[in-house]
Residue frames relative to the residue before (quaternion, step in Angstrom):
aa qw qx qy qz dx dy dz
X 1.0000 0.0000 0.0000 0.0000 0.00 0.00 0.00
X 0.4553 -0.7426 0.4717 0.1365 3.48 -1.06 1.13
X 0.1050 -0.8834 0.4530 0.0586 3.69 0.98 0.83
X 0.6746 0.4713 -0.2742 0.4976 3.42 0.82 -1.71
X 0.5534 0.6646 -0.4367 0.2477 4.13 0.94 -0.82
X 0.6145 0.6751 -0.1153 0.3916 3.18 1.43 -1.17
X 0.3447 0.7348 -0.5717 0.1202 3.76 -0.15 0.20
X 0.3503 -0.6359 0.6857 -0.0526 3.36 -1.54 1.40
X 0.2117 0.7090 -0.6525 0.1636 3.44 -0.39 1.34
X 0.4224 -0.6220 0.6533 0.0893 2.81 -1.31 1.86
X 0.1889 -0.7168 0.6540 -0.1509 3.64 -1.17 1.85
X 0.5939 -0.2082 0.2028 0.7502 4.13 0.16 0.98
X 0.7455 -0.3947 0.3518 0.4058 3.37 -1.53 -0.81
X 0.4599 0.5151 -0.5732 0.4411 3.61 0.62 1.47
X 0.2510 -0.5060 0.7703 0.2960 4.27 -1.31 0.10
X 0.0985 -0.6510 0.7417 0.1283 2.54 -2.04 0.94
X 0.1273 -0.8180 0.5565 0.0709 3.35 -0.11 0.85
X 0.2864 -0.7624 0.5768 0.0637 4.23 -0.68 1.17
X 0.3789 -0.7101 0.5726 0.1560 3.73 -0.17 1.18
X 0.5768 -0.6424 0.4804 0.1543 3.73 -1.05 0.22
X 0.3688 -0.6775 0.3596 0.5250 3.81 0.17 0.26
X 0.7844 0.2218 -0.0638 0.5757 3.79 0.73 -1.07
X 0.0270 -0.8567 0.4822 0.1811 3.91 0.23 0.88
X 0.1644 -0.7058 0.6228 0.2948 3.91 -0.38 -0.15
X 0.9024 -0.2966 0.2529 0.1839 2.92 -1.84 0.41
X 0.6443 0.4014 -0.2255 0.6106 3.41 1.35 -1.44
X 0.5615 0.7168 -0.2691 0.3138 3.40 0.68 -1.07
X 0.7457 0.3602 -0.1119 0.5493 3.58 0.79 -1.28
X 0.4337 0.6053 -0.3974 0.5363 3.54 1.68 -0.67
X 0.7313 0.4223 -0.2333 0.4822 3.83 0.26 -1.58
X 0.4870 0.4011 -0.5222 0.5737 4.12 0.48 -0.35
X 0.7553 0.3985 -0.3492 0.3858 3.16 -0.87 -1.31
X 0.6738 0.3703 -0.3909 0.5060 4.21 0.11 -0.30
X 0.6001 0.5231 -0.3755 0.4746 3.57 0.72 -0.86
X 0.5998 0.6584 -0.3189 0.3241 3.65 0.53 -1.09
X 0.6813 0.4728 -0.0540 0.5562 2.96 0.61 -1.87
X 0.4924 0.6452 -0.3338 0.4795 3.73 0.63 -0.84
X 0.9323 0.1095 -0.0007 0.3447 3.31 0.06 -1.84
X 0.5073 0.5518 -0.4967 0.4376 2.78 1.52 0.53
X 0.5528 0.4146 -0.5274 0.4943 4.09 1.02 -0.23
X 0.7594 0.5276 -0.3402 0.1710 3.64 0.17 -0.46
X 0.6951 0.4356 -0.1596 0.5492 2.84 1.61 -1.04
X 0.1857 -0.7751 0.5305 0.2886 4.05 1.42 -0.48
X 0.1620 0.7492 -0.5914 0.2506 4.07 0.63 0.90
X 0.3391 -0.7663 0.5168 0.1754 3.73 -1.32 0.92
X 0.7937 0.3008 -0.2081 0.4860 3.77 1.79 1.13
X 0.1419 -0.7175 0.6172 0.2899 3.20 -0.70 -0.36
X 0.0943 -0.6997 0.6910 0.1550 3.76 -1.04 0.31
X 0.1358 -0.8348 0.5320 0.0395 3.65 -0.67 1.63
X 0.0847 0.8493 -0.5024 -0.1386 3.67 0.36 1.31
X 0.1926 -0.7906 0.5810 -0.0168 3.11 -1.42 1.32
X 0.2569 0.7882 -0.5005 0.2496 3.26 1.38 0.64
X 0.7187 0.4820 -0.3644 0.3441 3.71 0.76 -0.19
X 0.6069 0.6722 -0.2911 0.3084 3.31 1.61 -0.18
X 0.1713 -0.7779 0.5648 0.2157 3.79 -0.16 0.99
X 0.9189 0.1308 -0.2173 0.3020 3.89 0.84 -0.07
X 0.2666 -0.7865 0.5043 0.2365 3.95 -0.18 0.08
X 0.0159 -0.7428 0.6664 0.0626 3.46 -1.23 0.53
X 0.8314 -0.3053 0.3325 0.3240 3.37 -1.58 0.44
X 0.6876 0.5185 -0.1877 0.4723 3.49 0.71 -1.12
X 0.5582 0.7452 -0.0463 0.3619 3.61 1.19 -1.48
X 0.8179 0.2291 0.0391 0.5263 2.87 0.71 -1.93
X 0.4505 0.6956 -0.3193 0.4596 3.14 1.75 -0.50
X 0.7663 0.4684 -0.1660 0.4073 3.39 0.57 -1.33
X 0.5809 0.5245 -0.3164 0.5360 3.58 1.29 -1.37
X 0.6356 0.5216 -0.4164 0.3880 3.79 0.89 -0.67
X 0.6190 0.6572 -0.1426 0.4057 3.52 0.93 -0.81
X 0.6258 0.5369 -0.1702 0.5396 2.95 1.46 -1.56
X 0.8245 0.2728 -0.2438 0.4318 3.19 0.51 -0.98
X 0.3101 0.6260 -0.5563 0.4501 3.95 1.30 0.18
X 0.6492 0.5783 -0.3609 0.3375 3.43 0.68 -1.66
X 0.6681 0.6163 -0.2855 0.3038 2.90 0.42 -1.93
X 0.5545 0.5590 -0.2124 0.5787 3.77 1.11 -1.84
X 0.7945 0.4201 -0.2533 0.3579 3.73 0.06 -0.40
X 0.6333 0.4178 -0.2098 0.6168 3.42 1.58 -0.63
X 0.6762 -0.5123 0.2955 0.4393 3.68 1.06 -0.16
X 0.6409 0.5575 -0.2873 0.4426 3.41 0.95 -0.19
X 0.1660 -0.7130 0.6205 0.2811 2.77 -1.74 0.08
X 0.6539 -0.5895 0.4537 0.1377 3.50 -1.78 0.95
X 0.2136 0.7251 -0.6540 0.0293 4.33 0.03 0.30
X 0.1247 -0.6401 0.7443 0.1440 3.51 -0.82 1.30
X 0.0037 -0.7737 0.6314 0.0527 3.81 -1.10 1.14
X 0.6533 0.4875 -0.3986 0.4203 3.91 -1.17 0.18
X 0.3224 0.7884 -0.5203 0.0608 3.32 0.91 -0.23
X 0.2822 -0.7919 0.4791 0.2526 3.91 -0.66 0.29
X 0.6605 -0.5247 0.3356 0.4194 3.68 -1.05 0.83
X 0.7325 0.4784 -0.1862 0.4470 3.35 0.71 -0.95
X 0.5934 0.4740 -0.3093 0.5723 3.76 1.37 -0.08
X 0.7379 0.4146 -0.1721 0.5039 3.11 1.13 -0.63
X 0.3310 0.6408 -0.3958 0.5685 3.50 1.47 0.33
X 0.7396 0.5013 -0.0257 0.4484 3.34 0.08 -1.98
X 0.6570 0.4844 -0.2976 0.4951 3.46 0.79 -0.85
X 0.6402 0.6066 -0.2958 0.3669 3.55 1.22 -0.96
X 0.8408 0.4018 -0.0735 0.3552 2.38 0.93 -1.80
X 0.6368 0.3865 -0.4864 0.4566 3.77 1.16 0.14
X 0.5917 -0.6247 0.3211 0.3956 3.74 1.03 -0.26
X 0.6357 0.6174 -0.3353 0.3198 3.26 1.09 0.60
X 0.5424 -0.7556 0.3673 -0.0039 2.92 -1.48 1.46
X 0.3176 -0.7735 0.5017 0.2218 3.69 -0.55 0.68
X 0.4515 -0.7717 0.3369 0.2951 3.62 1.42 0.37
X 0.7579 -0.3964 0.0149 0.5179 3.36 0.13 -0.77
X 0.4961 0.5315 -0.6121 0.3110 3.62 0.66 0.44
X 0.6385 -0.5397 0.5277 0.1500 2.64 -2.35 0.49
X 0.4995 -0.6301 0.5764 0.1459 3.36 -1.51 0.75
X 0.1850 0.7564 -0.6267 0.0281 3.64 -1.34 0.83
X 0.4202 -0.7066 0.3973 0.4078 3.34 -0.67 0.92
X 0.8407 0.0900 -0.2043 0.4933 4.36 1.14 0.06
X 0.6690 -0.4919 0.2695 0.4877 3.19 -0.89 -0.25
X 0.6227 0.6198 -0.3087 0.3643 3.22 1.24 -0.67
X 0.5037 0.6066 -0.2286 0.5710 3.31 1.60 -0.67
X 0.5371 0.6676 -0.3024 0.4175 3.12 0.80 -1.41
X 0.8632 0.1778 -0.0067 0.4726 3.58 -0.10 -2.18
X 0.4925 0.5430 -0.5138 0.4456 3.39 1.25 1.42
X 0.6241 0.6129 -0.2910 0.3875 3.07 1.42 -0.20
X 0.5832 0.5889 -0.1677 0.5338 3.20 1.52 -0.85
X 0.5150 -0.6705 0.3609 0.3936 3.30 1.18 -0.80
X 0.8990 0.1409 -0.3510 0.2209 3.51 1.50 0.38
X 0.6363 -0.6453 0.3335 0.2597 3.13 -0.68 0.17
X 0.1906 -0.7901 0.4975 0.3033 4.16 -0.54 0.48
């Protein structure tokens, strides 16, 4: 498991949390705890989920980020997965999977305009 891959930075009162270029299995397991993690600690009203380095998505992946951000909706927050690539977003179509309710930005900056902030 890729522990150090992971980093949760607490931005005003949003996480920005930087996906990996190639996550594995444990990997997306260890975001998703961190998340949750820093959202009780930090009490923030988002998560930005940048995925701008990812060139692919599986089932598992998108599964979790869905979850993550249910979570996220359950602790108070809301979830913008931003960076998303053309080719992730192909793939995403085409197996049929859903990011539930978070939102979509084409950056991060976009991203922490949705949420409401700004750097």
């Amino acid at each position: 498991m890729a522990d150090d891959n992971i980093s949760v930075i607490k931005i005003h009162d949003v996480l920005l949390v930087t996906v990996p270029p190639d996550p594995d299995d444990g990997s997306v397991n260890i975001l998703q705890y961190k998340v949750l993690k820093g959202m009780e600690r930090h009490r923030v009203k988002g998560l930005v989920l940048d995925i701008s380095a990812c060139q692919t998505v599986d089932s598992f992946f998108a599964r979790v980020i869905a979850e993550t951000a249910q979570m996220v909706v359950l602790m108070g927050g809301q979830t913008v997965i931003a960076g998303m690539q053309p080719s992730v977003a192909i793939t995403a179509t085409q197996l049929g999977l859903k990011i539930g309710n978070a939102l979509t930005a084409l950056t991060v900056e976009h991203a922490l305009h949705k949420i409401g902030t700004t750097i």
